[in-house]
N, C-alpha and C positions, 0 to 999 in steps of 0.2 A: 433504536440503538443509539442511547448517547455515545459523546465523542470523547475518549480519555486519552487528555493533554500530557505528553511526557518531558519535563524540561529537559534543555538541549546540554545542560551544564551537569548537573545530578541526575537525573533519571526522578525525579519524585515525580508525582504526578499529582501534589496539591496545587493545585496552579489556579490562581485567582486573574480573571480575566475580565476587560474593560474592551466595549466598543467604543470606535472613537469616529467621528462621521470627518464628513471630506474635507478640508479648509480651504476658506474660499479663497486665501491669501497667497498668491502664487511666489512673494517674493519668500517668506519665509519656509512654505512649501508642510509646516508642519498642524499638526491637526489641534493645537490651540491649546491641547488641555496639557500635554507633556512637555516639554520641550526636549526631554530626551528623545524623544519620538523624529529627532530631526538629525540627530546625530545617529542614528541607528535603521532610519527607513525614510532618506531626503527625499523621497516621493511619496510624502505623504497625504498626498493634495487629494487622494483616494480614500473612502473611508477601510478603518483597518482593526486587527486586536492587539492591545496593548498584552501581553500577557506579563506576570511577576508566580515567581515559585516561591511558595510560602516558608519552602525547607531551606531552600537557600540564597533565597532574594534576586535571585538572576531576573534580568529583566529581556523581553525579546517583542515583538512587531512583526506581525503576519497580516498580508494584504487579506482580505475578507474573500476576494478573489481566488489568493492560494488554498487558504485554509476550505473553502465551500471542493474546490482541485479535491484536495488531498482527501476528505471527505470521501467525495463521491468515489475516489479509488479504491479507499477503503470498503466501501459499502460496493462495488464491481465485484474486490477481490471477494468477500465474505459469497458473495450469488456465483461467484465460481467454483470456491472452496465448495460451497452447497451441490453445486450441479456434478462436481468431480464425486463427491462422497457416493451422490445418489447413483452414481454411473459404478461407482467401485462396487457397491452392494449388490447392485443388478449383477454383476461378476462374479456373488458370494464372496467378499470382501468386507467386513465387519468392521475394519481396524480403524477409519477413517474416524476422528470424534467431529459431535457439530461443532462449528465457528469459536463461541464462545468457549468452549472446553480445549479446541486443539491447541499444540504448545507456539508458540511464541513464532518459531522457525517455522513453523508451516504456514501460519499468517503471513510472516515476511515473502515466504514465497511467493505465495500469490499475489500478493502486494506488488512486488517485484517483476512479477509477470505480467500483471494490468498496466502498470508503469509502460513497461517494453513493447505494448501492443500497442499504448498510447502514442507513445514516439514512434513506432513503425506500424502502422493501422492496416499496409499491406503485406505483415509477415507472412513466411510461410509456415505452415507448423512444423517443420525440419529446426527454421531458426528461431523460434519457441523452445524447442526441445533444446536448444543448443544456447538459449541463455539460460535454462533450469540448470541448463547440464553445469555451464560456467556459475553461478553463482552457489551450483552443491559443491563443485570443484575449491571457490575459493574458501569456503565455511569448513574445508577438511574433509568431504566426503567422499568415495569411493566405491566399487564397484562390491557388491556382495550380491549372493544368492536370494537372500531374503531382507529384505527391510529391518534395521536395526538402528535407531536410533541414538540408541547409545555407543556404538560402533561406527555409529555416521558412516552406514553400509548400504546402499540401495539398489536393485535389481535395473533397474533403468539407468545406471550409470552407463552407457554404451550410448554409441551414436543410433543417432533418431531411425536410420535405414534398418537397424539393428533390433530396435524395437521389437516386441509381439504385437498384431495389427494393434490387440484390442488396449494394448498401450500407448501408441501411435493414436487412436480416438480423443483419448484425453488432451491432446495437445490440439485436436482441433475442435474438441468441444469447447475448449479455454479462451480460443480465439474468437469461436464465433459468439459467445457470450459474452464476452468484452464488447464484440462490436454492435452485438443487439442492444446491450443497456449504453453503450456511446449512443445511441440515435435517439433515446429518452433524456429528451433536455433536461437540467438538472437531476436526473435521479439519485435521490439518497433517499436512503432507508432510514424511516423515523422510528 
């Protein structure tokens, strides 16, 4: 799975990108080849990516460190997104599309979610369900009978206790698949 860059200014995603290795020079702190690079990331003494967006010249600096971070989140969320789909089918639930099909907002989620297991490694799946629930909450989403997208209507809008067990599962299959591929040092999916 390649990695597509979105600028942080436009949203283009032609983004032309430079590694830039550590500098040894602790006084100027910047990686030699930019010197913008020191105005925009003074700990540069790390090697990092210069990035520039082709559409609209925006220039930005990500430690190699974050960037491999944000990566592997992404590639957690996508083997969750996976595990939840397979889990819904088993249910007779068809609706789920694979990774690269599903829309935008459903990546985020799980995106979202991996983040949240990150920062708290001992959640419970109560408060899993209860950060899904807050961030359907702030995107406009609400309680409906049936899943509706375009109505940003979903059936699990209800507290986690409220749940159907086999709804309740998915928040602890979420978890513990987060923490299985946390224990695979570097895992990203090439």
């Amino acid at each position: 799975m390649s990695q597509v860059r979105t600028c942080q200014k436009c949203g283009g995603t032609d983004i032309f990108v430079e590694w830039h290795e550590a500098s040894p020079d602790p006084i100027y702190r910047t990686c030699g080849q930019h010197r913008s690079c020191l105005d925009k990331f003074p700990v540069s003494t790390e090697e990092h990516l210069h990035l520039t967006c082709r559409t609209c010249s925006y220039e930005w600096i990500t430690a190699i460190r974050e960037d491999k971070m944000d990566q592997q989140r992404r590639d957690i969320a996508q083997v969750c997104h996976e595990v939840n789909r397979a889990y819904c089918e088993s249910l007779g639930d068809f609706s789920q599309f694979p990774w690269d099909d599903a829309p935008g907002w459903q990546r985020d989620s799980a995106i979202n979610g991996v983040a949240f297991h990150f920062d708290n490694p001992d959640a419970a799946p109560d408060a899993s369900h209860q950060n899904w629930y807050s961030q359907k909450e702030r995107e406009g989403w609400r309680y409906g009978p049936v899943k509706d997208p375009q109505k940003k209507e979903h059936p699990c809008m209800v507290p986690f206790k409220n749940l159907p067990a086999e709804q309740q599962v998915k928040d602890i299959l979420f978890a513990c698949t987060v923490k299985a591929l946390c224990r695979i040092p570097n895992f990203i999916i090439e």
